[in-house]
C-alpha positions in Angstrom: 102.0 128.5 115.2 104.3 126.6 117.6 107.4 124.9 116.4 106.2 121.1 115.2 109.8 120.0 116.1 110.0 121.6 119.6 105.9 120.4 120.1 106.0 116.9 119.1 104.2 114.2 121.2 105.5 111.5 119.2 109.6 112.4 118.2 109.4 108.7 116.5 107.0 109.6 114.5 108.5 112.8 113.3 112.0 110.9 112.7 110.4 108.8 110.5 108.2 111.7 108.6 111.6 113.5 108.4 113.7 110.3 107.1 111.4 109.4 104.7 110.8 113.0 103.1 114.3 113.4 103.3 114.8 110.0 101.3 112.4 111.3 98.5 114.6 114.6 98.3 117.2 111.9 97.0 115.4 110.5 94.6 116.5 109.9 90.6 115.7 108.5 87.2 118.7 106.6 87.3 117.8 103.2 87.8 121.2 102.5 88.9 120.6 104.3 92.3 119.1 103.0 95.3 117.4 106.4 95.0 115.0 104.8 92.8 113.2 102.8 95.4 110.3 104.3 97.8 111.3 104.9 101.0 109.0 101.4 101.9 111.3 100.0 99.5 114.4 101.4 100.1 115.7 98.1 102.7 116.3 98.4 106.5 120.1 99.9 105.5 118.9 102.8 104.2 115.9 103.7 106.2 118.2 103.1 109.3 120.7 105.5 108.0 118.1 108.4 106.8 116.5 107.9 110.7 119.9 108.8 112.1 120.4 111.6 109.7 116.6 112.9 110.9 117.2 112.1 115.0 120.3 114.4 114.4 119.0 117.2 112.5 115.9 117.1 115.0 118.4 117.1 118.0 119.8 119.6 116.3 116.9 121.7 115.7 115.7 121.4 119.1 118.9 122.6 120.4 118.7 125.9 118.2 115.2 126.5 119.5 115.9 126.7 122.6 118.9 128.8 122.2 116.6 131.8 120.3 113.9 131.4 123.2 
């Protein structure tokens, strides 16, 4: 099966698959946290930072792949 990250037609979309999964890995019971929140909830601040932190680790990623080919 190819790579999704090295396949995509849509990288946007993938960022914001990544972010949001990546947002849930975050996730608490304390309600004290931001972490509380879906990712639909969790405010333009967050969401923006967890789409960086995706576009980089895709970047990333890519880079790697194309290193092993």
């Amino acid at each position: 099966m190819p790579c999704r990250f090295c396949t995509t037609n849509d990288t946007e979309a993938l960022i914001e698959e990544l972010a949001a999964k990546m947002w849930a890995s975050c996730e608490t019971v304390d309600e004290w946290t931001d972490w509380t929140r879906e990712w639909e909830k969790a405010g333009p601040y967050w969401q923006g930072m967890f789409r960086n932190y995706a576009r980089v680790f895709l970047n990333a990623a890519q880079r790697d792949h194309q290193h092993d080919g």
